[in-house]
C-alpha positions in Angstrom: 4.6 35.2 45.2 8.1 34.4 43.9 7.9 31.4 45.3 5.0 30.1 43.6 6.2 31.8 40.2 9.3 29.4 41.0 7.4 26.1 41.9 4.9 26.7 38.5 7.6 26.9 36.2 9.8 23.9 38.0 6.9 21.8 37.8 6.5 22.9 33.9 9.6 22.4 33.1 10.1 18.7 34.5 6.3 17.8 32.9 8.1 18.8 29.9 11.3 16.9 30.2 9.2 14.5 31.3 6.8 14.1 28.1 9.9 14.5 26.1 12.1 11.2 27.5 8.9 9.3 27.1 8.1 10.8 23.3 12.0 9.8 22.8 11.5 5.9 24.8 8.0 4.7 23.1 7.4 7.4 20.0 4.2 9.2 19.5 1.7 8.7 22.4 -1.3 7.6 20.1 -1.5 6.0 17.3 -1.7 7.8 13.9 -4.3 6.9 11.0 -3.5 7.3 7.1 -5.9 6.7 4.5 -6.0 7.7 1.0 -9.8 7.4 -0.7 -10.3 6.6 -3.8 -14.2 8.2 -5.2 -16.8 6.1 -6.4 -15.2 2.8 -6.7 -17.1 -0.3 -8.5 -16.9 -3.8 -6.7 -15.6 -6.6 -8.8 -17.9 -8.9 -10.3 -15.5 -11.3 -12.1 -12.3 -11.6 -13.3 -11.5 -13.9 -16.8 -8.3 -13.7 -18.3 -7.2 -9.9 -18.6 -10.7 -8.8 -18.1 -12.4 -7.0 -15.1 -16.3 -6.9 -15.0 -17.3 -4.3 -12.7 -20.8 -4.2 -10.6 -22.5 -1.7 -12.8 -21.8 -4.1 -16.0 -18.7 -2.3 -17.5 -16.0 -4.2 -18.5 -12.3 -2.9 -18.0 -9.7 -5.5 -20.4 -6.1 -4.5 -19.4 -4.3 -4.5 -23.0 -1.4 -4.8 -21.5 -1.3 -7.6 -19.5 -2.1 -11.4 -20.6 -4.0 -12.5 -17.6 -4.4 -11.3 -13.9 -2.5 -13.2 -11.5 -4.2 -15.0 -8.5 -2.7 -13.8 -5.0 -4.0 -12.6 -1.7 -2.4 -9.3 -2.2 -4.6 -9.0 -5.7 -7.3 -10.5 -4.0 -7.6 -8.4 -0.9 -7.2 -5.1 -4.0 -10.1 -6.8 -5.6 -12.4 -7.0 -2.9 -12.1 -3.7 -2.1 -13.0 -2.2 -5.2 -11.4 -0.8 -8.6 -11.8 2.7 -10.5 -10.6 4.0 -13.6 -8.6 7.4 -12.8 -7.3 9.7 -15.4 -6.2 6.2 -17.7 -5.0 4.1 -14.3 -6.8 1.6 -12.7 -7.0 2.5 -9.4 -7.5 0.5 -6.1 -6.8 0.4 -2.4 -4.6 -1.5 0.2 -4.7 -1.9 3.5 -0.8 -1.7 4.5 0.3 -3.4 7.8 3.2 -1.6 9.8 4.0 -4.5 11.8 7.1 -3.0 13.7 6.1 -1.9 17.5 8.1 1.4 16.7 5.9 2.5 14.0 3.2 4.5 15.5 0.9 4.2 12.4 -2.3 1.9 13.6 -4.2 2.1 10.2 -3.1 2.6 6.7 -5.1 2.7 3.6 -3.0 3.7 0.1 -3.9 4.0 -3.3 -1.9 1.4 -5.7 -1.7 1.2 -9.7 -3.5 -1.9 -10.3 -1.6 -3.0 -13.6 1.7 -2.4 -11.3 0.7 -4.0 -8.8 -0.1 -7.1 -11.0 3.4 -6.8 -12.7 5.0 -7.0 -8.7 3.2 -9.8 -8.3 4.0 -11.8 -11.6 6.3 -10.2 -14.2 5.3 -13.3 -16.5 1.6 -11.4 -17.1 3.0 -8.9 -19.3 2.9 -8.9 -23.1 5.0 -7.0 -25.4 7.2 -5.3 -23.3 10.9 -5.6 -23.3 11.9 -4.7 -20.1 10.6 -8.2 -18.4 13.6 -10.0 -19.8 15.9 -7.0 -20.4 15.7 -4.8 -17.7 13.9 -6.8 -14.7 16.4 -9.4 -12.6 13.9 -11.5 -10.8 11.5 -12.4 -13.6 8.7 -15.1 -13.2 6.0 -15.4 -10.6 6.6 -13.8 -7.4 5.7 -16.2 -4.6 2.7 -16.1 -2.0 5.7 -16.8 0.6 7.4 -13.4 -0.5 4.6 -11.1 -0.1 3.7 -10.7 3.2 -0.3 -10.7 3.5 -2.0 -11.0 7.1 -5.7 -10.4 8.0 -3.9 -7.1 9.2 -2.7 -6.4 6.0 0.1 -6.1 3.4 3.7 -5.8 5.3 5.1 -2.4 4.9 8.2 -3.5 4.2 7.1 -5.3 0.8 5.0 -1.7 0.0 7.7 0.1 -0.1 10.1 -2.6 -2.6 6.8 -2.2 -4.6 6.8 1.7 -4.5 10.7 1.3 -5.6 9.3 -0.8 -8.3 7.0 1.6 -9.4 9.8 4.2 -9.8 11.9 1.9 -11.9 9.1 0.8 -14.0 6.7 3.1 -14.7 8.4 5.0 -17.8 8.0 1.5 -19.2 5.3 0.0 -19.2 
C-alpha cells in the first residue's frame, strides 16, 4: 500500500513539474480571448467632412475636429459601428498581438473615436493649442506607421495610442 501511495504521488509530482517547464517554454496552453462590447451600435452610412450619418438617420458632427481623416485603422473603426456613450463616441477595434509569445488569439477593445482620429492626423483638430504646443510629431500620421493587417491593428501601435490618450485627454 505504501508503495502505491509512493508511485501516485511521484507520478503527480513530475506531471506537475512537467506542465510547469512547458507553461515556462511556450506560455499559456490555449489561447486566450478579449473582447470588450460596446451596446447597440449604429453602422455608418456616410461620412462628409466632420459629419457621421448613422443608419437610423441621426447625424453625429464632431465640433471638435475639422474633417475625419481617411485610413484603414478609421476605416476598419467605421465598419464596425459607432455609439455615442456618456458624451464619447465610441467604437471597436480588432487589435492584432502579432508576437508568437502573446497567448491572446482574439482581441476586441473599445477606442475614443475623436482620439483615435487625432492619432491618426493631429492636423484634424481645430482650436486647440496643444497640436503645435504640446504635441512633437504634428501632421498626418502615415498609413506606413500604423500597422493594419486583415488580422488587425498591431498591438504595439495600440498601446503608443493608449499612451496618447493619457497625455491628451485633459486637452482636448
Amino acid at each position: 500500500m505504501r508503495i502505491i501511495k509512493t508511485f501516485v504521488i511521484f507520478i503527480f509530482a513530475t506531471t506537475v513539474c512537467l506542465l510547469t517547464i512547458c507553461f515556462l517554454l511556450w506560455g499559456v496552453p490555449f489561447p486566450l480571448v478579449h473582447i470588450e462590447t460596446v451596446q447597440n451600435m449604429e453602422q455608418v452610412q456616410s461620412v462628409a467632412g466632420n459629419v457621421i450619418r448613422l443608419g437610423s438617420g441621426s447625424d453625429i458632427c464632431l465640433e471638435r475636429l475639422s474633417y475625419i481623416p481617411t485610413n484603414k485603422l478609421i476605416s476598419a473603426v467605421l465598419g464596425r459601428g459607432l455609439r455615442l456613450d456618456n458624451g464619447k463616441i465610441v467604437g471597436l477595434v480588432r487589435i492584432h498581438h502579432w508576437c508568437g509569445n502573446d497567448p491572446i488569439r482574439y482581441d476586441v477593445r473599445r477606442v475614443d473615436f475623436e482620439l483615435l482620429c487625432v492619432y491618426v492626423d493631429r492636423q484634424c483638430v481645430t482650436n486647440c493649442s496643444f497640436v503645435s504646443s504640446r504635441d512633437t510629431n504634428t501632421g498626418t500620421t502615415s498609413d506606413t506607421s500604423i500597422h493594419v493587417t486583415k488580422h488587425g491593428w498591431r498591438y504595439d501601435e495600440y498601446v503608443k495610442f493608449l499612451s496618447f490618450c493619457k497625455y491628451f485627454k485633459a486637452e482636448i
